[in-house]
C-alpha positions as CSV (number, residue, x, y, z in Angstrom):
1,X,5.9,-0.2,110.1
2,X,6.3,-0.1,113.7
3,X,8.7,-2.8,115.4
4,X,6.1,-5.0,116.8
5,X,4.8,-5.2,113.3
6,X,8.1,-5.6,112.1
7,X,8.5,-8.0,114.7
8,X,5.7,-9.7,114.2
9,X,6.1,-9.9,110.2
10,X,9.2,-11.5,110.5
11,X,8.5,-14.4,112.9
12,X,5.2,-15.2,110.9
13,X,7.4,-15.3,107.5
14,X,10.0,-17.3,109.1
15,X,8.4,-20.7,108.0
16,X,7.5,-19.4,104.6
17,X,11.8,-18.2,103.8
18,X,12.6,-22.0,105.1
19,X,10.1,-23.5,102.6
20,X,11.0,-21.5,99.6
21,X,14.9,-22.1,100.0
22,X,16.1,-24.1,97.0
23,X,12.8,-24.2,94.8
24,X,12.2,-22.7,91.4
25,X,9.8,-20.3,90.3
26,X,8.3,-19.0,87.0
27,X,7.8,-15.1,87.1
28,X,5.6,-13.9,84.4
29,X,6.3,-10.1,83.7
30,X,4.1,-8.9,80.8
31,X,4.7,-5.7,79.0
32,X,2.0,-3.5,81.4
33,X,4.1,-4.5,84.5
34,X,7.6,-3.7,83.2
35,X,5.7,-0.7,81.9
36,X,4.0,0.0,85.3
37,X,5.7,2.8,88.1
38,X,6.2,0.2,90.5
39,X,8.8,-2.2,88.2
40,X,11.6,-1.0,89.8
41,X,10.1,-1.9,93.1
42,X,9.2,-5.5,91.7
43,X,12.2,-5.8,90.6
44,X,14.1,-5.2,93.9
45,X,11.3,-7.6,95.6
46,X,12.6,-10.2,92.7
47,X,16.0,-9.8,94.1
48,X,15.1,-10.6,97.7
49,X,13.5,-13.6,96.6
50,X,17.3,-14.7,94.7
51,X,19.0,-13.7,98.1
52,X,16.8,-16.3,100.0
53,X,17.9,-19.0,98.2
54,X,14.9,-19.2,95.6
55,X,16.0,-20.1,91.9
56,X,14.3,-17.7,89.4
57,X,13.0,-17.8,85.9
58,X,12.2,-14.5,84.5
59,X,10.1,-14.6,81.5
60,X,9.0,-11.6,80.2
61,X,6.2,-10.4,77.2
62,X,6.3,-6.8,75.1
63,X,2.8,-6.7,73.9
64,X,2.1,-3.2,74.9
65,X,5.7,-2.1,74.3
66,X,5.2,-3.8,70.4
67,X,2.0,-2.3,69.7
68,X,3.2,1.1,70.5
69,X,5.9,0.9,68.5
70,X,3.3,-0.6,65.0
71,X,1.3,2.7,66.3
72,X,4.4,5.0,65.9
73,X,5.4,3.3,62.2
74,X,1.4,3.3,61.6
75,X,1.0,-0.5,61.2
76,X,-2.2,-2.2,62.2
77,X,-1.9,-4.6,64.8
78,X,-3.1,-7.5,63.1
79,X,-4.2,-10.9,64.8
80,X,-6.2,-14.4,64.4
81,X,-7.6,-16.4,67.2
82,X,-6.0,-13.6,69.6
83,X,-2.7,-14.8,68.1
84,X,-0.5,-12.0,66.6
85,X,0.0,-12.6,62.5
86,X,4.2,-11.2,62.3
87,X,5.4,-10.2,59.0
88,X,9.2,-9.3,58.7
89,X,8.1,-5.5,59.5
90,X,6.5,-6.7,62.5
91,X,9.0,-8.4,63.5
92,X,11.8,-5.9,63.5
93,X,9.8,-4.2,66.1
94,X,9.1,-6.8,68.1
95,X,12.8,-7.3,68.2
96,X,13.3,-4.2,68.8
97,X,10.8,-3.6,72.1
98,X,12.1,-7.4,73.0
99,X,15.6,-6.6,72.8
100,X,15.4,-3.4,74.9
101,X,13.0,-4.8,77.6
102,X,15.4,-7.8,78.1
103,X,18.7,-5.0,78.7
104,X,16.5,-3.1,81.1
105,X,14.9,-5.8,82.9
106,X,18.8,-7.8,83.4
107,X,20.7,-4.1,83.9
108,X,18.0,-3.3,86.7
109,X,18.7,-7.1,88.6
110,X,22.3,-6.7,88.2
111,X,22.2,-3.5,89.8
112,X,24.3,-3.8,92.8
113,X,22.9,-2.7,96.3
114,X,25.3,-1.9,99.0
115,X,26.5,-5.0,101.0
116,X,24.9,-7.7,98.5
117,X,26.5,-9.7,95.4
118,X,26.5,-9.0,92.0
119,X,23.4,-10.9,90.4
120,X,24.5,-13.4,87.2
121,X,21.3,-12.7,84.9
122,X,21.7,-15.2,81.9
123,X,19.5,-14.4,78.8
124,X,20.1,-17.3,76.4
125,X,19.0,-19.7,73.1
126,X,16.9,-21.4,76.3
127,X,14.2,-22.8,73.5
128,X,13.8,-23.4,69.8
129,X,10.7,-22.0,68.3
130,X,9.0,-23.5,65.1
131,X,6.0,-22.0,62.7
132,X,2.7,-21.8,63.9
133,X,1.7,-22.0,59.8
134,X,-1.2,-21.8,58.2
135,X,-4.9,-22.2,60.0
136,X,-7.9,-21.1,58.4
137,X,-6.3,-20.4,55.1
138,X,-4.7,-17.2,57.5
139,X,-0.5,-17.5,57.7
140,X,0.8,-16.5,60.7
141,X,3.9,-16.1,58.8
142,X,6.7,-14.9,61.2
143,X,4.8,-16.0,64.5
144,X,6.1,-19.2,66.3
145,X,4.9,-22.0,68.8
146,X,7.9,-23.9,71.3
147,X,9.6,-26.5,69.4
148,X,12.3,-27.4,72.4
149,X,13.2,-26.0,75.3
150,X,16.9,-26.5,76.8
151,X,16.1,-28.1,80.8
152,X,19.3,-29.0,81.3
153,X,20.9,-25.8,80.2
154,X,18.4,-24.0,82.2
155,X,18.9,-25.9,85.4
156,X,22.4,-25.9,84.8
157,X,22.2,-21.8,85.0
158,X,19.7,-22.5,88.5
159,X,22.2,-24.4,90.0
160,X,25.3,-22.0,89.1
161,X,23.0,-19.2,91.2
162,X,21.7,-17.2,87.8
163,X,18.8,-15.8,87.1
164,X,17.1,-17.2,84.0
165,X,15.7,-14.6,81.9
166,X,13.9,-15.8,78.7
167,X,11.9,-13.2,76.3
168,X,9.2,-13.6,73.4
169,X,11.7,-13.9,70.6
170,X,13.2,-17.3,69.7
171,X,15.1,-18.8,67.1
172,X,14.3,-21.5,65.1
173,X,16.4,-24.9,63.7
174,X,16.5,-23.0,60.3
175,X,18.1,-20.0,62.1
176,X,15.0,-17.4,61.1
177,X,13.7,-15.9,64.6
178,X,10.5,-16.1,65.4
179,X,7.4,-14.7,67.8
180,X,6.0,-15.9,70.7
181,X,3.5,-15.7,73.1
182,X,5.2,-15.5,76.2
183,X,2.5,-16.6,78.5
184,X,2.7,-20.1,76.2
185,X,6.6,-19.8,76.7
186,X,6.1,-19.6,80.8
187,X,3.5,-22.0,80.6
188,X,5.9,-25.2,79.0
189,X,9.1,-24.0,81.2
190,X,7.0,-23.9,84.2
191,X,6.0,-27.7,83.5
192,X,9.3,-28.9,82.2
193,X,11.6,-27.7,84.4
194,X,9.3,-28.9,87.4
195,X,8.7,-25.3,88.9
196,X,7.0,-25.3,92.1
197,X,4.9,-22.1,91.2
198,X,4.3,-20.0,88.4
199,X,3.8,-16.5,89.0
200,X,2.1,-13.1,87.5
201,X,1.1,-9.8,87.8
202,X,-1.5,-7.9,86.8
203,X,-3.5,-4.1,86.8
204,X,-6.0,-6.0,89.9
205,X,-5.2,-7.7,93.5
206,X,-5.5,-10.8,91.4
207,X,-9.2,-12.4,90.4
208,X,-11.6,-10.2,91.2
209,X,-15.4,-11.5,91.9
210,X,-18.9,-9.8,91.7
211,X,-18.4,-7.9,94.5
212,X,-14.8,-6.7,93.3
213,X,-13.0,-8.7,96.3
214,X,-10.0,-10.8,95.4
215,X,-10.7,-14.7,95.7
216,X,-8.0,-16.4,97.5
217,X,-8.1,-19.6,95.9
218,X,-9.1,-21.2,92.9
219,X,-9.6,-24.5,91.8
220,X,-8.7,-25.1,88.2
221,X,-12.3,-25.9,87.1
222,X,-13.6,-22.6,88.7
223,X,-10.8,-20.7,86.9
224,X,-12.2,-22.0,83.6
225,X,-15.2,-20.1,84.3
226,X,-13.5,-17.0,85.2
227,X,-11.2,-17.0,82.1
228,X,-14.4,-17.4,79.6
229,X,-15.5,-14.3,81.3
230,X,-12.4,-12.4,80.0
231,X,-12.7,-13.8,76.6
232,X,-16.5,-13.3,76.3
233,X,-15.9,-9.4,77.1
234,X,-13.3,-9.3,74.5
235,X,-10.6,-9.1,77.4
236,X,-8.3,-12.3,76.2
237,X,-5.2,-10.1,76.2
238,X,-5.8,-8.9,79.3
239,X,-3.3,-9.7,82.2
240,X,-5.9,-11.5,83.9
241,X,-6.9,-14.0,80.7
242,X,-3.3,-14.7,80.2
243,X,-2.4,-15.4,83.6
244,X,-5.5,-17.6,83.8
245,X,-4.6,-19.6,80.8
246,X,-1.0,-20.5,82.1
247,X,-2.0,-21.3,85.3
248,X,-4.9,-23.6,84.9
249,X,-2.4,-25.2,81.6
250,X,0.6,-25.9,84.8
251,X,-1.4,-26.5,87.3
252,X,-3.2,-29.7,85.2
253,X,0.6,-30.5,84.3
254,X,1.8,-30.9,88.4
255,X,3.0,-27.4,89.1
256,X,1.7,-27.3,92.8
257,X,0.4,-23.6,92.5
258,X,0.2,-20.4,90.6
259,X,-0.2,-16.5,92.1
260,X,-1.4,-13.8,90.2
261,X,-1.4,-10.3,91.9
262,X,-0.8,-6.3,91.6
263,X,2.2,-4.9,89.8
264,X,0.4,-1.5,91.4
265,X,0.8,-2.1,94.7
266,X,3.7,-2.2,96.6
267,X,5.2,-5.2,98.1
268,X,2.6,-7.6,96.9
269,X,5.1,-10.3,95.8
270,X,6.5,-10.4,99.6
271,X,2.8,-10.6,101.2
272,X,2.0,-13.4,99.1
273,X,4.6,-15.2,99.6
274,X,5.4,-15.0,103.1
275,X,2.7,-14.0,105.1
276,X,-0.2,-17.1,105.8
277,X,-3.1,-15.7,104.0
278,X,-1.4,-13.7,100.7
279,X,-3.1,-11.1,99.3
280,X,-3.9,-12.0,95.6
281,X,-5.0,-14.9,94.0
282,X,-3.5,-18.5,94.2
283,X,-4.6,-21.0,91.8
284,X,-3.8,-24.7,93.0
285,X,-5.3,-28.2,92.6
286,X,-6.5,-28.7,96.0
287,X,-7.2,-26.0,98.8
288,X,-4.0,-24.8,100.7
289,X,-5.4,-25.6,103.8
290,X,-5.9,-29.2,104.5
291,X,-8.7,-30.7,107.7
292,X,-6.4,-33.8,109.2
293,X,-5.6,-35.9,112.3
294,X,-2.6,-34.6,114.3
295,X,0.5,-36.4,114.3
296,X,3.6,-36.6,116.4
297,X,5.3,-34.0,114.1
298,X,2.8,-31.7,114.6
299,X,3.4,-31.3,118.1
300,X,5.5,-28.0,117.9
301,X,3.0,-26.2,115.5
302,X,0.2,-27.7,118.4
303,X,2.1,-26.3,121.4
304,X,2.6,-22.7,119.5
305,X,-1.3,-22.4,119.2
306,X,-2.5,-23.3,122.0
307,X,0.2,-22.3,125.0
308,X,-0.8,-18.6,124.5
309,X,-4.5,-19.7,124.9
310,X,-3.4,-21.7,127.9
311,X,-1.2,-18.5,129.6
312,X,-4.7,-16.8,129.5
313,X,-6.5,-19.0,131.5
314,X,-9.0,-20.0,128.2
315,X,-7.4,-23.6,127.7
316,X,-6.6,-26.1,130.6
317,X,-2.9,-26.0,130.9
318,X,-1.2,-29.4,129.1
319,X,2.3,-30.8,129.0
320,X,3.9,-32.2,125.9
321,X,4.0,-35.5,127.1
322,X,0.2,-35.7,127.8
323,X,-0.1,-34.0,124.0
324,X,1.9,-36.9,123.0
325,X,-0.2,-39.6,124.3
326,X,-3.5,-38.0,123.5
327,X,-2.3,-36.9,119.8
328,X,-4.5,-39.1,117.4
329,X,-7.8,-37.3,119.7
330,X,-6.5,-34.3,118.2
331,X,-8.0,-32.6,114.5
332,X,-6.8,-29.7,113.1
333,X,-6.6,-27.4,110.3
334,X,-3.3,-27.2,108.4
335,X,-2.4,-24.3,106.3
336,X,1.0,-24.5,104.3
337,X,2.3,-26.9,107.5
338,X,0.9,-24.1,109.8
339,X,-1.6,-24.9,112.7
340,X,-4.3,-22.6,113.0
341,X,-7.0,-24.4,114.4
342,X,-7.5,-27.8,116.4
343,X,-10.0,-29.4,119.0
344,X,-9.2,-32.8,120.7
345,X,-12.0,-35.4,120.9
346,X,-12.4,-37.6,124.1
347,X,-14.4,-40.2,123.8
348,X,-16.9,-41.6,127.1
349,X,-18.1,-44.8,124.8
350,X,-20.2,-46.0,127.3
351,X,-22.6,-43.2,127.8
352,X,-21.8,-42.4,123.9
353,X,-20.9,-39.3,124.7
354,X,-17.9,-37.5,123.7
355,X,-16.0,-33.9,124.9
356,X,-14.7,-31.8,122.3
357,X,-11.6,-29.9,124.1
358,X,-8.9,-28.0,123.5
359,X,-10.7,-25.8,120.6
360,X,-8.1,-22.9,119.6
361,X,-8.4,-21.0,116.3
362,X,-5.1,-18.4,115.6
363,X,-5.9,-14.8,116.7
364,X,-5.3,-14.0,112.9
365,X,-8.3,-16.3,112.0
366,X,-11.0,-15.7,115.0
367,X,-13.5,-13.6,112.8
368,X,-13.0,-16.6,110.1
369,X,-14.9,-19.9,109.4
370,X,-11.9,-21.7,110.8
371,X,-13.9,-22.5,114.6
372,X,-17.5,-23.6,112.3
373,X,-14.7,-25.4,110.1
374,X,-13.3,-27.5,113.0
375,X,-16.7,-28.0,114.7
376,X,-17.9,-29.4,111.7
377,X,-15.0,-31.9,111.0
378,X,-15.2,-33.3,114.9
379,X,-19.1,-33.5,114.9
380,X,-18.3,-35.8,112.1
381,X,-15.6,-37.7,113.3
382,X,-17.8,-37.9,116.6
383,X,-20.8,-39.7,114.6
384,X,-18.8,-41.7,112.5
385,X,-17.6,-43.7,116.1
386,X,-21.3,-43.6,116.8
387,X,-21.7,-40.9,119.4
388,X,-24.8,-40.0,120.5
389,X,-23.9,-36.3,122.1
390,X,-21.1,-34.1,122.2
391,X,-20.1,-31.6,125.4
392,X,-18.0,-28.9,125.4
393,X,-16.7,-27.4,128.9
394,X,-16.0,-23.1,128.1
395,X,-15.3,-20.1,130.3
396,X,-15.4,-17.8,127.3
397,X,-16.9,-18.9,124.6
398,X,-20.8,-20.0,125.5
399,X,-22.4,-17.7,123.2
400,X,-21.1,-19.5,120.5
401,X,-21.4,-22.8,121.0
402,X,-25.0,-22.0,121.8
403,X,-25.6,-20.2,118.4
404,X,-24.7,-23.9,116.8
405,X,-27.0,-25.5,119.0
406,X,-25.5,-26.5,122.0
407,X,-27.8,-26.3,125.1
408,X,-27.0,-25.5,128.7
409,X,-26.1,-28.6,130.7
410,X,-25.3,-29.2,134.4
411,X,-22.3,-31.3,136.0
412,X,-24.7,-34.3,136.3
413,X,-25.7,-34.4,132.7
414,X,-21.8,-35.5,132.1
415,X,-20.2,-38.7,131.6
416,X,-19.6,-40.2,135.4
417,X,-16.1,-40.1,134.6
418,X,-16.2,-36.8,133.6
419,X,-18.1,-35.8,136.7
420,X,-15.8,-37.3,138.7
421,X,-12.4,-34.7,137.6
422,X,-15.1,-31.7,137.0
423,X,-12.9,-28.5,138.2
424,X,-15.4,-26.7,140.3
425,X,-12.5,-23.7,140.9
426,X,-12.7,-23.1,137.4
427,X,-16.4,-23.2,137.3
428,X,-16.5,-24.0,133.6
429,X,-20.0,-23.7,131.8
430,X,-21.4,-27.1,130.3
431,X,-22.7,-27.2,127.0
432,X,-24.2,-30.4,125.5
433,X,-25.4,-30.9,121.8
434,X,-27.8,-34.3,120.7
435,X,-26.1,-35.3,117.2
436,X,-29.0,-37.5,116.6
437,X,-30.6,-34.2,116.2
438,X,-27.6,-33.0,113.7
């Protein structure tokens, strides 16, 4: 990375470190990402996020690691409904791959870099497990569903500075152990303990569609769809599936959002997390970027969009104090309390004509939808107060309007007002559009 970039990484993740400090997350590591080359590197990525002030739970699956060990003492994998049936041989192993992925995975977060603390990893009786039973006339025998989980002891741990780490094997009220899927143990923690995002990994850059892209964002409803996909092509125990299933479970329960992404590739826990547009995919009840009115706070996040624009001679130049007083004209595009698009509307009620101004649209979003986004949103807000047609005053940008039906105008077509503080120096092309026609 070359400085600028380093440079430029930093001050972007700046806002991201501030609004992580003090909230808890759920990591899901499943037994093909402990198993993957780039664990150790996930590991050390997990650490940053403890040394930023971000309370972890850790909780971690064996599937893989279990069913190589059946393979090796030829046993069968046997399941119903995609749940694992665990007879007392079964078990054994799964104790066994469970008990060695839990000293690995704490041995590699207590391992102490120069400089930083020693890391308190706490592995405890977090939850109480209870028979699944009988369904279907099939016993799952030795396999277990959540009976309790400890909140208090686990937040207790949180605020002491530990790192929770909780694995597939649980004991029960009767003192027999039991086992668990882990993705249903991440699932209820996540929701009890109030997490503020649930996280996983898997083989893919999260969700893939048609086309093999990763979606950004899904909606809960739309990641129904996708996770009937898996299961229809046999792929419920798939990273994906699981991940799927938890997220749209905590996500209907309040946990504000869930991020499933590539235990492959480096450094993709970071990028998610603290850069604006992540790079696998988040699964949330409403759209991380929110279409508003501008506010007083908002003035700051205003000021750093659009002064750039204004040092290059694209945007009239505008004080704070006139940003103040011409605030509520202003709509913009908030993503995760981030600016990156806005245009002011100025009303002329008595022609019924209105100017759309101050249009900006952050560099990293210019080849995006964000500027047909914002248009959009002030077109409607322009006919909702009954205006007839809306102008737009550009040096740069005339092409584009044009391509959305804006029409070249001249400085008497304007609003007298307008006319009468027209900057002839800066010899700014008209563009006028007839929202009757719209």
């Amino acid at each position: 990375m070359h400085s600028t970039e380093l440079v430029h990484w930093f001050r972007q993740s700046t806002p991201y470190v501030n609004m992580h400090r003090g909230k808890t997350f759920v990591i899901m590591l499943d037994g093909d990402t402990v198993a993957s080359n780039n664990f150790i590197k996930i590991i050390n990525d997990i650490r940053l996020l403890h040394s930023l002030g971000i309370k972890l739970v850790i909780v971690f699956g064996a599937r893989v690691q279990i069913n190589q060990l059946l393979l090796e003492h030829h046993i069968e994998p046997q399941y119903h409904k995609n749940i694992r049936i665990t007879d007392q041989k079964t078990l054994d192993l799964v104790k066994q791959a469970a008990g060695k992925l839990n000293y690995d995975i704490s041995s590699r977060l207590s391992m102490r870099l120069p400089h930083s603390p020693l890391l308190n990893v706490v592995s405890s009786n977090f939850i109480l497990a209870q028979p699944i039973g009988v369904d279907d006339g099939v016993d799952y025998l030795l396999s277990g569903k959540l009976r309790r989980i400890e909140v208090e002891n686990i937040q207790q741990q949180l605020e002491r500075d530990a790192i929770v780490l909780i694995g597939p094997v649980a004991p029960s009220v009767t003192g027999e152990s039991f086992n668990l899927p882990f993705e249903e143990i991440a699932t209820q923690v996540a929701i009890k303990i109030k997490a503020e995002k649930l996280i996983g990994f898997c083989s893919t850059q999260g969700i893939l569609d048609p086309q093999q892209q990763t979606i950004s964002d899904l909606l809960p409803q739309d990641a129904v769809g996708y996770l009937q996909g898996f299961i229809q092509n046999d792929l419920y125990h798939s990273s994906q599936a699981r991940f799927l299933q938890a997220a749209i479970d905590v996500c209907r329960a309040g946990v504000k959002r869930s991020h499933l992404l590539s235990y492959e590739e480096d450094g993709s826990l970071l990028q998610e997390l603290f850069t604006r547009d992540g790079v696998g995919t988040q699964l949330s009840m409403e759209n991380s970027e929110d279409i508003r009115l501008a506010t007083i706070r908002d003035i700051p996040s205003l000021l750093e969009l659009i002064q750039p624009l204004e040092q290059q001679g694209i945007l009239v130049k505008r004080s704070r104090e006139q940003l103040e007083m011409d605030i509520e004209k202003y709509t913009i595009i908030d993503r995760d309390g981030i600016i990156i698009a806005c245009a002011a509307l100025n009303i002329y009620e008595q022609e019924k004509m209105a100017e759309m101004a101050c249009v900006a649209v952050h560099p990293d979003y210019r080849n995006s939808s964000r500027g047909d986004i914002i248009l959009e949103a002030i077109q409607k807000r322009a006919k909702n107060l009954g205006i007839e047609k809306l102008f737009v005053l550009t040096t740069r940008t005339v092409h584009w309007f044009q391509e959305r039906g804006f029409s070249a105008a001249n400085v008497e077509d304007l609003p007298q007002e307008k006319r009468e503080h027209y900057n002839y120096q800066r010899r700014s092309k008209i563009l006028i559009q007839d929202l009757t026609l719209h």
